[in-house]
N, C-alpha and C positions, 0 to 999 in steps of 0.2 A: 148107672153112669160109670164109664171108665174114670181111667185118669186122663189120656189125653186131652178126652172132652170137658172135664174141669179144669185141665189144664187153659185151652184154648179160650174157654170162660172167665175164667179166674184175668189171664193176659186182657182179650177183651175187655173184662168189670175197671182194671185198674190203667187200661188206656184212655178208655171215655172218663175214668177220673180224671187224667194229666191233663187231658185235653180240654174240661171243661173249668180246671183249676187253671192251666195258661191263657184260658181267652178272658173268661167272667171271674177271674181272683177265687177266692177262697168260700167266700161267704155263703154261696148255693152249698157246697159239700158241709160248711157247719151248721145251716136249715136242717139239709137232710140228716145229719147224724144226731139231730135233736129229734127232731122230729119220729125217727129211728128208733132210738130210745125211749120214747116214749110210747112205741107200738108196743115193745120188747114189754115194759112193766105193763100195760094195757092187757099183753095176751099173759104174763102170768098171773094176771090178776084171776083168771078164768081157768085155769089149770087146775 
């Protein structure tokens, strides 16, 4: 992967954040970053 194309991902990743933090509040992105977290210690558990 370039940069441009993580670039253009990275912009894309953190638009569908704003956008889903201006329609539905906050609460979906604090689900997911638990829920997130809890993959993250899940898969080092198996490391």
């Amino acid at each position: 992967m370039n940069t441009p194309i993580s670039l253009v991902l990275g912009f894309i990743l953190l638009g569908a954040m704003a956008v889903d933090t201006f329609m539905y509040g906050n609460e979906h992105l604090l689900f997911l970053s638990k829920k997130f977290l809890d993959l993250i210690e899940w898969v080092a558990f198996w490391r």
